[in-house]
C-alpha positions as CSV (number, residue, x, y, z in Angstrom):
1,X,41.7,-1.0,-8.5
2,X,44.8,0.0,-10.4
3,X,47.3,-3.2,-10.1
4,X,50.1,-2.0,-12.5
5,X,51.3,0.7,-14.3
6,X,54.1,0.4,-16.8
7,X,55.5,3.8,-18.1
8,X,58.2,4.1,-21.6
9,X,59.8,7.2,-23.0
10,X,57.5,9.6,-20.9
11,X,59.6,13.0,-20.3
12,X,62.1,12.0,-17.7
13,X,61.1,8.2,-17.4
14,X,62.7,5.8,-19.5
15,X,61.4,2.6,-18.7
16,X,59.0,2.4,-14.9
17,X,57.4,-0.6,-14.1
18,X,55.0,-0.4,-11.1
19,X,52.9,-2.7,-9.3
20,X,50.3,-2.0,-6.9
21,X,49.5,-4.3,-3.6
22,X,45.6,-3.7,-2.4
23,X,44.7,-1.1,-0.7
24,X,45.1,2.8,-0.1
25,X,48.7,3.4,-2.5
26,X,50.7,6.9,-1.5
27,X,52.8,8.8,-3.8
28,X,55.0,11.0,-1.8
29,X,58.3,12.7,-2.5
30,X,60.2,16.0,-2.9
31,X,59.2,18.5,-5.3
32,X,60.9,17.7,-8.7
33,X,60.6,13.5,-7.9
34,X,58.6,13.0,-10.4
35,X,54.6,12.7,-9.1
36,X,52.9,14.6,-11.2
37,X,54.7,12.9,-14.6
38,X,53.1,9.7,-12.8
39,X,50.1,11.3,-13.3
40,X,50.6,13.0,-16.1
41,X,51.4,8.8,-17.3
42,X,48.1,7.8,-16.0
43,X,45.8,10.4,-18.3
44,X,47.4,9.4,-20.9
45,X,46.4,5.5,-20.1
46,X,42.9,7.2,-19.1
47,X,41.9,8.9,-22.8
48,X,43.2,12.4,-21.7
49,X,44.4,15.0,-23.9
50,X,48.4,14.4,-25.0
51,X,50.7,16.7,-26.6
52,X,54.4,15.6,-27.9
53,X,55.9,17.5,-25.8
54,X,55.4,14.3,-23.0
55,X,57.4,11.9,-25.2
56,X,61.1,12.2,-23.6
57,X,64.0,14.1,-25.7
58,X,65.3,12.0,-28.5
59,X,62.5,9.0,-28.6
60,X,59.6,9.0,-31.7
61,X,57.0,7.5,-28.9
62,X,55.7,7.3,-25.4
63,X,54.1,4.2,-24.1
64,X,52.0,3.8,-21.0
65,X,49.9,0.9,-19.8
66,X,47.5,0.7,-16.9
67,X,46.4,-2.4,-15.6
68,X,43.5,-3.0,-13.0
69,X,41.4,-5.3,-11.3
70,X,37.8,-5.1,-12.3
71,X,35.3,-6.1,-9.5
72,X,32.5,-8.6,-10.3
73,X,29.8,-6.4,-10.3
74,X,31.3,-3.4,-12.1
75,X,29.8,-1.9,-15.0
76,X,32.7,-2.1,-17.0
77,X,31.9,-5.7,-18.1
78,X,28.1,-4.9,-19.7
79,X,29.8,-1.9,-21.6
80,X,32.9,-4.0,-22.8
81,X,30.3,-6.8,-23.6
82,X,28.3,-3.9,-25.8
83,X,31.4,-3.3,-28.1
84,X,32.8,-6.7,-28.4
85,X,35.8,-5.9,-26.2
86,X,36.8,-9.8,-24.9
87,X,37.2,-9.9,-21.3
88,X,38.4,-13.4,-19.9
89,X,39.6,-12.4,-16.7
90,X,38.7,-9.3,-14.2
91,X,41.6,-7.3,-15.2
92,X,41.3,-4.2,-17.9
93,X,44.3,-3.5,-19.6
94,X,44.2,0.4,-20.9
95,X,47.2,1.0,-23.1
96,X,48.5,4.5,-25.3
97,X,50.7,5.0,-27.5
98,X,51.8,8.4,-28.3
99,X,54.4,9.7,-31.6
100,X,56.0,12.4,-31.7
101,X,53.8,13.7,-34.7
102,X,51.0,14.1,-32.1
103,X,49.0,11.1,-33.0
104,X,48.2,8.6,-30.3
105,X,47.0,5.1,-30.4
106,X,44.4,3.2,-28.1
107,X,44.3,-0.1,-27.0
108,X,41.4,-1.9,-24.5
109,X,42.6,-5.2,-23.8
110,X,44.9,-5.5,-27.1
111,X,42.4,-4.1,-29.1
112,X,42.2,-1.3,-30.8
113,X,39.9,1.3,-29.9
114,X,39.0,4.8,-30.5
115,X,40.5,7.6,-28.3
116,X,37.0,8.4,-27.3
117,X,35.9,5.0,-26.1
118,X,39.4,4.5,-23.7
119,X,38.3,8.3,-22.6
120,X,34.8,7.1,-21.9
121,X,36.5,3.6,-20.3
122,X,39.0,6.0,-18.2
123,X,36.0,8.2,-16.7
């Protein structure tokens, strides 16, 4: 379940800082509020394609963390396990960092990964 989501520099948002209580979250607003560069935040926390053009007018780089709670049985944990990704507690932290020169970083966890393995986390 996704707990927290904590947006920087992405097109209109400066700095969001969201948190999630359980159960079913709506996003609702008038066209132009901003939902779909929420979600357009969360691919790039999930391994999505980015382009520069999502890092907002006048910054070098967009930041976006997603934070969730892991349940005890998920899969997640054997697969982290597998590549030596540490995981104390049942939360996954997926973090992206994106410069305006089109290069992106990826983080699992404070560790750096490859694009392709937060992709293959995010799916």
């Amino acid at each position: 379940m996704l707990r927290a989501l904590s947006i920087r520099n992405v097109l209109l948002i400066d700095r969001l800082d969201l948190t999630f209580a359980p159960g079913l979250g709506v996003l609702t607003g008038e066209t132009g509020a901003g939902k779909s560069i929420l979600l357009d935040a969360m691919g790039l926390a999930l391994g999505e394609r980015a382009s520069p053009h999502l890092i907002r007018a006048g910054e070098t780089q967009a930041t976006v963390i997603a934070e969730f709670d892991l349940p005890a049985h998920s899969p997640l944990y054997q697969m982290l396990a597998g590549l030596d990704l540490s995981i104390e507690e049942p939360e996954l932290l997926l973090r992206r960092i994106l410069s305006a020169d089109g290069r992106s970083r990826a983080f699992v966890n404070d560790q750096p990964v490859s694009l392709a393995l937060l992709k293959n986390l995010g799916d």
